[in-house]
Biopython code that builds the backbone (N, CA, C, O; Angstrom):
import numpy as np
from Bio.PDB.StructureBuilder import StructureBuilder

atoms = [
    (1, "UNK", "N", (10.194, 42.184, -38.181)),
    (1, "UNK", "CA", (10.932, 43.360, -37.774)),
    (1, "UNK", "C", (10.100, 44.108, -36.749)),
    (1, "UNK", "O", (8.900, 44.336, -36.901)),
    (2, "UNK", "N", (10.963, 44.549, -35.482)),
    (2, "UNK", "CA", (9.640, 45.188, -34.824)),
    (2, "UNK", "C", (9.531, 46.768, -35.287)),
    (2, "UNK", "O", (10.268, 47.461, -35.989)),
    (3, "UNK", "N", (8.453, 47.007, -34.681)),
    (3, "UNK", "CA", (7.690, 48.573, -34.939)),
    (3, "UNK", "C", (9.374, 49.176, -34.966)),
    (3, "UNK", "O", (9.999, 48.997, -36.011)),
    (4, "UNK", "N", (9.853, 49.664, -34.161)),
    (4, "UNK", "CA", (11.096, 50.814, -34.092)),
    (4, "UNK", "C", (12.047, 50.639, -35.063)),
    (4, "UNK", "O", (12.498, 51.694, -35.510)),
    (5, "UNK", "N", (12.624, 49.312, -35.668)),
    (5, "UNK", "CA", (13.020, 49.049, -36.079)),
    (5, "UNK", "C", (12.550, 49.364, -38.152)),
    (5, "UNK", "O", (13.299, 49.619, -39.095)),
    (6, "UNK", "N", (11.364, 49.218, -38.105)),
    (6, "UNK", "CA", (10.713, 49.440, -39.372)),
    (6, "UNK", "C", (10.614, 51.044, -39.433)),
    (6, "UNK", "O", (10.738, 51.677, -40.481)),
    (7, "UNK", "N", (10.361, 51.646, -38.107)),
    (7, "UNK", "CA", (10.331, 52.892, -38.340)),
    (7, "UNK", "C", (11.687, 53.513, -38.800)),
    (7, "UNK", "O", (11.747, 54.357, -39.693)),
    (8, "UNK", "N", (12.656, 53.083, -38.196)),
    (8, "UNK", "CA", (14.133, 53.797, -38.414)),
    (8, "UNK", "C", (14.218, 54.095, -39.910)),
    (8, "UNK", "O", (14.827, 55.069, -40.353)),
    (9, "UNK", "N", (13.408, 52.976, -40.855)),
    (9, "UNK", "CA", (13.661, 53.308, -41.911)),
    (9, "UNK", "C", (13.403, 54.297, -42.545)),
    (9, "UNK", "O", (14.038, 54.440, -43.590)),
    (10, "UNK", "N", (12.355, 55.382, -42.156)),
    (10, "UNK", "CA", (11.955, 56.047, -43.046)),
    (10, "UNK", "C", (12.413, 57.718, -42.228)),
    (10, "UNK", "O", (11.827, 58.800, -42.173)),
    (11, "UNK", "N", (13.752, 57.209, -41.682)),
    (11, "UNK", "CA", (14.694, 58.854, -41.129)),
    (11, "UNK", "C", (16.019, 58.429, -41.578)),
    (11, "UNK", "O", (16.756, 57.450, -41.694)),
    (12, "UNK", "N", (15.897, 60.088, -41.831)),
    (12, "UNK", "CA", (17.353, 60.486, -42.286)),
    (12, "UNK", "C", (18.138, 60.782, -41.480)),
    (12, "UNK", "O", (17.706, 61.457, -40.545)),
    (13, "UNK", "N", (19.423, 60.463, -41.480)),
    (13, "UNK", "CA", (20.421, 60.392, -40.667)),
    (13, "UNK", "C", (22.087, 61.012, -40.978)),
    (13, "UNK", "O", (22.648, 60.621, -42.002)),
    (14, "UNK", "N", (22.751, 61.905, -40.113)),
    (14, "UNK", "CA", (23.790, 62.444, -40.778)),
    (14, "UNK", "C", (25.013, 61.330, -40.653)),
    (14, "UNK", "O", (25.475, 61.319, -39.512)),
    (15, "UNK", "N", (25.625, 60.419, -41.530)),
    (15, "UNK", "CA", (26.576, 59.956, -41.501)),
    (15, "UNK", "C", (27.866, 60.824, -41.962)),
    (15, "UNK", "O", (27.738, 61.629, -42.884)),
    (16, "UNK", "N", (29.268, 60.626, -41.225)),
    (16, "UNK", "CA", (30.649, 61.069, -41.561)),
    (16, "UNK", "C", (31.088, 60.257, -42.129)),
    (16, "UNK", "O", (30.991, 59.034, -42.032)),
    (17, "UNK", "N", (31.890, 61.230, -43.120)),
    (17, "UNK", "CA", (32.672, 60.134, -44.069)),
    (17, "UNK", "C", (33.627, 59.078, -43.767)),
    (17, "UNK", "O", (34.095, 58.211, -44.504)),
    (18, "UNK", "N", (33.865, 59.379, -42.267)),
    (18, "UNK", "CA", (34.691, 58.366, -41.892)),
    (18, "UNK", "C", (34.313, 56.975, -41.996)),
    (18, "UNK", "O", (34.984, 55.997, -42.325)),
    (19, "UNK", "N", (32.917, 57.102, -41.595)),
    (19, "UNK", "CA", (31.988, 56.159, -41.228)),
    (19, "UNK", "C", (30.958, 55.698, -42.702)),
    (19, "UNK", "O", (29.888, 55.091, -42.658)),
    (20, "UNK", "N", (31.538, 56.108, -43.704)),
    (20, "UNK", "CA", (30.567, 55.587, -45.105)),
    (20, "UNK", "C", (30.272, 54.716, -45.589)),
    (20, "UNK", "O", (29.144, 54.335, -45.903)),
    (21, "UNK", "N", (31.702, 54.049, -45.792)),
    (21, "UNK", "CA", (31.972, 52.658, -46.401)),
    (21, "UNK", "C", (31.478, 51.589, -45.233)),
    (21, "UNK", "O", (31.366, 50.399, -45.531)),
    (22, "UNK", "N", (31.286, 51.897, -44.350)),
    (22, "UNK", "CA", (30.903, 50.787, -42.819)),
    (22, "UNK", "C", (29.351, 50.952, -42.999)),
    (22, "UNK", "O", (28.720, 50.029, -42.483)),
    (23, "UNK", "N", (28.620, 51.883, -43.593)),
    (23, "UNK", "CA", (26.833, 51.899, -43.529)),
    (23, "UNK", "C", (26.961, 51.769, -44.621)),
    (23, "UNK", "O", (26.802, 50.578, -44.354)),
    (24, "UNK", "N", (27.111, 51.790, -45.766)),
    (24, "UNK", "CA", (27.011, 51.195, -47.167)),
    (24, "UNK", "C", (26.820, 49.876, -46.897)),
    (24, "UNK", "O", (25.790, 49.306, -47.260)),
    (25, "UNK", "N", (28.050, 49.096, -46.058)),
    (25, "UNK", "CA", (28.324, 47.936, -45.836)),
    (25, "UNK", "C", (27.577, 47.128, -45.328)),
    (25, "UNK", "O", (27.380, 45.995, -45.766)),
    (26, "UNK", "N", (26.987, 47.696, -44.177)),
    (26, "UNK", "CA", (25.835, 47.118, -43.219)),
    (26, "UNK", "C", (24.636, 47.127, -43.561)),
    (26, "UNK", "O", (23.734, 46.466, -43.047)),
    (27, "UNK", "N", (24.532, 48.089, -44.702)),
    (27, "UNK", "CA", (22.773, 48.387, -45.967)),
    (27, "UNK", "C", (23.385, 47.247, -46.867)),
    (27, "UNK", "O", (22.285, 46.696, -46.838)),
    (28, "UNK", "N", (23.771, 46.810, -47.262)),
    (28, "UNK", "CA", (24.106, 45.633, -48.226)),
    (28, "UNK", "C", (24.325, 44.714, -47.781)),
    (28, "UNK", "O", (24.878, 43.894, -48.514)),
    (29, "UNK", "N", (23.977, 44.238, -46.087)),
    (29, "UNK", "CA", (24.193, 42.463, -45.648)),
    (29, "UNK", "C", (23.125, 42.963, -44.841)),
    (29, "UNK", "O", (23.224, 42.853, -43.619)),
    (30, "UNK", "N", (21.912, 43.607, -45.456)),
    (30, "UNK", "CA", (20.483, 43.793, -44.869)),
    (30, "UNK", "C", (19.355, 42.347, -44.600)),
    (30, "UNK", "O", (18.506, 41.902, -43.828)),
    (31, "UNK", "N", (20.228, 42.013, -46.094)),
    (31, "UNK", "CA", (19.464, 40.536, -45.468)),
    (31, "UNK", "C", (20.033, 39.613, -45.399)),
    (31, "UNK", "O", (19.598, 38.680, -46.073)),
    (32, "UNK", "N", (21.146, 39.398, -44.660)),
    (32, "UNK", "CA", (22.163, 38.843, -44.172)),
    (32, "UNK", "C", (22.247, 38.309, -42.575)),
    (32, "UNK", "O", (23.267, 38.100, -41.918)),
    (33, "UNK", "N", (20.956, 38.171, -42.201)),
    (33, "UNK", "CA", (20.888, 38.093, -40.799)),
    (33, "UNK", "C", (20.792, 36.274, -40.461)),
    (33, "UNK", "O", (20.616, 35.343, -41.247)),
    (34, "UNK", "N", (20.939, 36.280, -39.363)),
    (34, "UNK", "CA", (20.804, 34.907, -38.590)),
    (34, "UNK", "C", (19.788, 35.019, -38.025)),
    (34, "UNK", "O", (19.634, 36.057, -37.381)),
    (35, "UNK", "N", (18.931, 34.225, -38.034)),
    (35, "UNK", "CA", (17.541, 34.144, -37.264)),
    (35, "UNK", "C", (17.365, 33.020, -36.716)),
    (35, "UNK", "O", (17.988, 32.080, -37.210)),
    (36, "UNK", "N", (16.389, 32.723, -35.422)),
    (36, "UNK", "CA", (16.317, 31.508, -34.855)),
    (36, "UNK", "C", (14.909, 31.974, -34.538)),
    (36, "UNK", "O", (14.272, 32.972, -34.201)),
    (37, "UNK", "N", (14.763, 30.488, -34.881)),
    (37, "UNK", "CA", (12.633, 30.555, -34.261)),
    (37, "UNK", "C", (12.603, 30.212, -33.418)),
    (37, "UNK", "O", (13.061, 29.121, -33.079)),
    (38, "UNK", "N", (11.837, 31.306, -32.465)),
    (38, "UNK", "CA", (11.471, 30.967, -30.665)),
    (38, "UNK", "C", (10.116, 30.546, -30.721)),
    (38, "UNK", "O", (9.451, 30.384, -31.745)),
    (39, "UNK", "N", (9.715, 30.361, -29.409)),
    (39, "UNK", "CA", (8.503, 29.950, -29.474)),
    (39, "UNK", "C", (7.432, 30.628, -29.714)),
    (39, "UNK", "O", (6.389, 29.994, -29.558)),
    (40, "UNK", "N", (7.286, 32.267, -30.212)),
    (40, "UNK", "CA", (6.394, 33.133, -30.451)),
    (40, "UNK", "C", (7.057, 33.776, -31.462)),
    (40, "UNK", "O", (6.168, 34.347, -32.094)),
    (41, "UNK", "N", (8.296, 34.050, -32.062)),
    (41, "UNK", "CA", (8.293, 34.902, -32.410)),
    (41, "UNK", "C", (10.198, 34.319, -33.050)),
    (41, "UNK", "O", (10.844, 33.329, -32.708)),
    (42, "UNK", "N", (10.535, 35.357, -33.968)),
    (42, "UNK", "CA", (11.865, 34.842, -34.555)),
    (42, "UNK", "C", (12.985, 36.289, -33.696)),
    (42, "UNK", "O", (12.830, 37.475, -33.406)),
    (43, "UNK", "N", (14.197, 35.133, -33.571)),
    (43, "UNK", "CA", (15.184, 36.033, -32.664)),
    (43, "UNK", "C", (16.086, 36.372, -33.810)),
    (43, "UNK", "O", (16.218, 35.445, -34.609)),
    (44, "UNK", "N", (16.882, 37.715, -34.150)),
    (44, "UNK", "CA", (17.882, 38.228, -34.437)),
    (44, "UNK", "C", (18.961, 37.360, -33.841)),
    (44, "UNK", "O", (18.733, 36.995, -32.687)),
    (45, "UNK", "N", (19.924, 37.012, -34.308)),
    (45, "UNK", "CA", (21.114, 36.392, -33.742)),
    (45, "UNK", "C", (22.461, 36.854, -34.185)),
    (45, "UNK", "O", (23.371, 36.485, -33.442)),
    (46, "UNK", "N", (22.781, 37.512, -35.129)),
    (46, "UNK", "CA", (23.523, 38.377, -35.480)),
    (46, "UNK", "C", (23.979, 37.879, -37.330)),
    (46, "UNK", "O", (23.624, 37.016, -38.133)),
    (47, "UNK", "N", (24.993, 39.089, -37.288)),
    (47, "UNK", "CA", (24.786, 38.696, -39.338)),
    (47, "UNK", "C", (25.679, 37.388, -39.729)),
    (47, "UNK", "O", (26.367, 36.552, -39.145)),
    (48, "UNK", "N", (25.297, 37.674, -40.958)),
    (48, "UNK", "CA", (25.883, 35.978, -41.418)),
    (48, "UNK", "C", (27.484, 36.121, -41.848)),
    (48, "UNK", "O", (27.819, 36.508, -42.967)),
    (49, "UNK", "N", (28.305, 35.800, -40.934)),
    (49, "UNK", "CA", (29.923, 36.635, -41.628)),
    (49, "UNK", "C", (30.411, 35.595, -42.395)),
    (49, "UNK", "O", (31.589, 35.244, -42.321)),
    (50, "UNK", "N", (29.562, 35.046, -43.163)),
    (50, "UNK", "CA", (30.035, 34.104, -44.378)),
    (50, "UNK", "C", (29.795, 35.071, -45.087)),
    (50, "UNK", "O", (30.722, 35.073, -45.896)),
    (51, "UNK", "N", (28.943, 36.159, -45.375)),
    (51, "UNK", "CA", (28.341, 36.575, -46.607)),
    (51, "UNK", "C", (29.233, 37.525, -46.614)),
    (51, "UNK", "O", (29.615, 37.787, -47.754)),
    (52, "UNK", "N", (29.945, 38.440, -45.392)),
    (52, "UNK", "CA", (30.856, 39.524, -45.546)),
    (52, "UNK", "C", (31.693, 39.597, -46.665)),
    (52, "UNK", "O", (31.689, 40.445, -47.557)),
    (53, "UNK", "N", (32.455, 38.557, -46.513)),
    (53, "UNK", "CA", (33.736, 38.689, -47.695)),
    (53, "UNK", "C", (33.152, 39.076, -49.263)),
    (53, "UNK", "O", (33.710, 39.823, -50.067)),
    (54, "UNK", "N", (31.614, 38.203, -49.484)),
    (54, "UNK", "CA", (31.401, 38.225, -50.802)),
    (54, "UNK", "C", (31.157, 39.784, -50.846)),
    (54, "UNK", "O", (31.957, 40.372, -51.574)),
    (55, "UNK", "N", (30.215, 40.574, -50.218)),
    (55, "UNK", "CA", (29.879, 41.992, -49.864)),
    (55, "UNK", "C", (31.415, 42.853, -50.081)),
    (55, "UNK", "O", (31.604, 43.537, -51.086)),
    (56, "UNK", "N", (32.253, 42.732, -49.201)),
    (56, "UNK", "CA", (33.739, 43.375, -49.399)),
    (56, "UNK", "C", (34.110, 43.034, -50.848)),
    (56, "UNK", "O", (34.908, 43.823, -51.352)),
    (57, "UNK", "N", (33.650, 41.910, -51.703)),
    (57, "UNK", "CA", (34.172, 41.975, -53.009)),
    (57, "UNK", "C", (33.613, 42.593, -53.897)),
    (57, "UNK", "O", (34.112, 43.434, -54.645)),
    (58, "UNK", "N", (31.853, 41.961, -53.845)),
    (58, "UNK", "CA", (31.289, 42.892, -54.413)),
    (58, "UNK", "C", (31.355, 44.639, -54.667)),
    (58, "UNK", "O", (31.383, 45.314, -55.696)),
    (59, "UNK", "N", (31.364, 44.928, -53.477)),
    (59, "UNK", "CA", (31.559, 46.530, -53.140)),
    (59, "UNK", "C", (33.163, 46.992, -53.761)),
    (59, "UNK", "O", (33.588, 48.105, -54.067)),
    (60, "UNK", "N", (33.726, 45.837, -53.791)),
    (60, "UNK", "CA", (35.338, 46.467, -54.401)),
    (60, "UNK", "C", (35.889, 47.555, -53.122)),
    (60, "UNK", "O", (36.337, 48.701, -53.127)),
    (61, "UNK", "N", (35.500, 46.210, -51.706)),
    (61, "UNK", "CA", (36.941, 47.444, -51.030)),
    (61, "UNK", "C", (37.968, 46.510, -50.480)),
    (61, "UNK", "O", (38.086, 45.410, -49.940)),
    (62, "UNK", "N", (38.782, 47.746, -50.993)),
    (62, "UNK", "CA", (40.122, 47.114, -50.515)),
    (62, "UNK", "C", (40.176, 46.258, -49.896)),
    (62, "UNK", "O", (39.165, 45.979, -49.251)),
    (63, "UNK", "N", (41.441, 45.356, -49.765)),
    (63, "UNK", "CA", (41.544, 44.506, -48.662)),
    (63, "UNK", "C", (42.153, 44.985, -47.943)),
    (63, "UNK", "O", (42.038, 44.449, -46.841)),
    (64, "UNK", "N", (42.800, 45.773, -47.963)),
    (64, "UNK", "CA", (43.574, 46.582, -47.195)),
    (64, "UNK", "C", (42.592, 47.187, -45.736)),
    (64, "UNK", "O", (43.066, 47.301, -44.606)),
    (65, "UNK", "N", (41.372, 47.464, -46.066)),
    (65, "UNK", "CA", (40.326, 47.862, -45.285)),
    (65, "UNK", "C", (39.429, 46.722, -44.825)),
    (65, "UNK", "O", (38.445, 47.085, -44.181)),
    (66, "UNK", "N", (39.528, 45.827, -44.964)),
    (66, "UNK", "CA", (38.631, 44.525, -44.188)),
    (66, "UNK", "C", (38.973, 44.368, -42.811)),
    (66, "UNK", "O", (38.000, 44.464, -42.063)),
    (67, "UNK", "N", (39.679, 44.232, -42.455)),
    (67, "UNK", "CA", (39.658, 44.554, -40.847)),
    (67, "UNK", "C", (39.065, 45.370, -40.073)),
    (67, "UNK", "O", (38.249, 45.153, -39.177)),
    (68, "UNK", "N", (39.789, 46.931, -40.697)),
    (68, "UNK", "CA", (38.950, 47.914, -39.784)),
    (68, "UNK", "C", (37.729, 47.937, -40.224)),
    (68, "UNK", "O", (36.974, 48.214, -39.292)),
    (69, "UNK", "N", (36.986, 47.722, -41.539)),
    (69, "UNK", "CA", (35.821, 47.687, -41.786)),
    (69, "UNK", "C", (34.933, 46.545, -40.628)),
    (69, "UNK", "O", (34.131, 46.915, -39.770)),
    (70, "UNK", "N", (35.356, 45.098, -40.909)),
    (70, "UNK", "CA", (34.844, 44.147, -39.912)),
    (70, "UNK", "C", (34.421, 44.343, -38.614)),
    (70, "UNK", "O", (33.307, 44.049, -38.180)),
    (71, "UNK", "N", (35.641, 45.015, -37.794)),
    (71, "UNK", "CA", (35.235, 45.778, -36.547)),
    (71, "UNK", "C", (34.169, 46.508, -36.496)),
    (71, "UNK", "O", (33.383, 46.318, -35.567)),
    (72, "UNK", "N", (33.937, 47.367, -37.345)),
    (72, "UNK", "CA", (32.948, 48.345, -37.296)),
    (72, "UNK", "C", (31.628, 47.908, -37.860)),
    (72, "UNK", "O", (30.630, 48.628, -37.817)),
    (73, "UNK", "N", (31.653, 46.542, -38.464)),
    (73, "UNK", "CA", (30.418, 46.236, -38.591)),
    (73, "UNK", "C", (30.053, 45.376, -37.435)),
    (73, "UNK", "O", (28.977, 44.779, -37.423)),
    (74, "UNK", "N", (30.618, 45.321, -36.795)),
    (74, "UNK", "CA", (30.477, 43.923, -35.127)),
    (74, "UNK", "C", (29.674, 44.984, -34.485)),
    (74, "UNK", "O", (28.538, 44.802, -34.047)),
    (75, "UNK", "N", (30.559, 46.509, -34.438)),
    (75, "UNK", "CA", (30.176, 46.682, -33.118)),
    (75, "UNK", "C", (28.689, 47.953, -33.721)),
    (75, "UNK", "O", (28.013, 48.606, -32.926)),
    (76, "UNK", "N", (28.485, 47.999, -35.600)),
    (76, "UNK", "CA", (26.761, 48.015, -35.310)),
    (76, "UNK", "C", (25.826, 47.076, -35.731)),
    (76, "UNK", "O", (24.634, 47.283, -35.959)),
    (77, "UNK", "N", (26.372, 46.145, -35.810)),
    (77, "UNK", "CA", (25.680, 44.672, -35.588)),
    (77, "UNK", "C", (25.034, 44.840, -33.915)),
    (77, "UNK", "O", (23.855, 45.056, -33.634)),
    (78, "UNK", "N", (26.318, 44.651, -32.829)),
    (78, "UNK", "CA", (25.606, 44.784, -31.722)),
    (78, "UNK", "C", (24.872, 45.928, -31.022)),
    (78, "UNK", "O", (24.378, 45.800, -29.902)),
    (79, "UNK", "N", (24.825, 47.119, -31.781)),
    (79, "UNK", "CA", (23.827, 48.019, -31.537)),
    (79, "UNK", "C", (22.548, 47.804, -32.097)),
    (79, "UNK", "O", (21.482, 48.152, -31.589)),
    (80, "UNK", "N", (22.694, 47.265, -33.077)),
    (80, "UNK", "CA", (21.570, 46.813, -33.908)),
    (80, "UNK", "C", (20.508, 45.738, -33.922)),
    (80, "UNK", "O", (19.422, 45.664, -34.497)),
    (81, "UNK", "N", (21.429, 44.598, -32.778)),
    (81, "UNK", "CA", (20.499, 43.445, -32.636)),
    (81, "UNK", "C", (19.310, 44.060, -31.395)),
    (81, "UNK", "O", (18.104, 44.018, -31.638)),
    (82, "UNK", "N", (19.797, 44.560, -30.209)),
    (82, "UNK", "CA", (18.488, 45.072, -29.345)),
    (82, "UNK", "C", (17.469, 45.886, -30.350)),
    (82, "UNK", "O", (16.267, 45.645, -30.243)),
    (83, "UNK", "N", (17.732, 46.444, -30.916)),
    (83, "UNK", "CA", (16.184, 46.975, -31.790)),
    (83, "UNK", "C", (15.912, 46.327, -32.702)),
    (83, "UNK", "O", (14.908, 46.739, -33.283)),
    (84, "UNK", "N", (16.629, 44.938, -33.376)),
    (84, "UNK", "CA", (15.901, 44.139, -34.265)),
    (84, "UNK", "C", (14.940, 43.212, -32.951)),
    (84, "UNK", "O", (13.724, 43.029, -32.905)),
    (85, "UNK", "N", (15.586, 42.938, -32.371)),
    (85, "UNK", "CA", (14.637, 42.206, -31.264)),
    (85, "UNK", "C", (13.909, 42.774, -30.219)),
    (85, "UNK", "O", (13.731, 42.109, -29.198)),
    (86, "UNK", "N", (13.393, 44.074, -30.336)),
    (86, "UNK", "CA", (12.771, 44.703, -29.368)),
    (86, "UNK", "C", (11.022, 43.813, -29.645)),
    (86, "UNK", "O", (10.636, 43.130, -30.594)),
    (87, "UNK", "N", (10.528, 44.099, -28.741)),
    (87, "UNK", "CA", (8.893, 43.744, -28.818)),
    (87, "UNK", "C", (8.468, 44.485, -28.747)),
    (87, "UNK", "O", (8.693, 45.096, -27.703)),
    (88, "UNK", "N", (7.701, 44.988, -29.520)),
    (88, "UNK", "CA", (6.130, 45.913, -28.912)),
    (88, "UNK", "C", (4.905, 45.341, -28.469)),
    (88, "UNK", "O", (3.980, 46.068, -28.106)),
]
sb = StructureBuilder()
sb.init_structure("model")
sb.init_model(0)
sb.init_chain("A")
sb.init_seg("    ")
for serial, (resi, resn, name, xyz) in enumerate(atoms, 1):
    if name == "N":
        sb.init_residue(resn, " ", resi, " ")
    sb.init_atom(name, np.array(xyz, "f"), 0.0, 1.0, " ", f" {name:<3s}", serial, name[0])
structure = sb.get_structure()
């Protein structure tokens, strides 16, 4: 994990309730990632969306909400991969 990335962990952050069930979601497929070994170092490649569905069951949400949930984990998946793969 790089430095920024390890740091994020230890700040608090104001989430909206709109947005709850989508960071619950994305803290529970924490280690759910795709990784590929480069030649120095391991790349982020994005999460494993096999594991989603079990996560949406586990968590008991609706199905009714898997879609719009899905979306919203893509698009902080892709905010998320530049600072899993940043270098220091």
């Amino acid at each position: 994990m790089s430095a920024s990335a390890a740091a994020a962990q230890d700040v608090d952050f104001l989430v909206f309730e709109d947005n709850w069930q989508a960071v619950c979601t994305f803290c529970a497929l924490a280690t759910q990632w795709k990784l590929v070994a480069g030649a120095a170092d391991l790349l982020y490649v994005g999460l494993d969306y096999g594991a989603i569905e079990m996560v949406f069951r586990l968590e008991q949400v609706p199905a009714a909400d898997w879609r719009a949930l899905f979306h919203d984990l893509r698009l902080m998946e892709r905010e998320a991969l530049p600072l899993l793969n940043e270098r220091s």
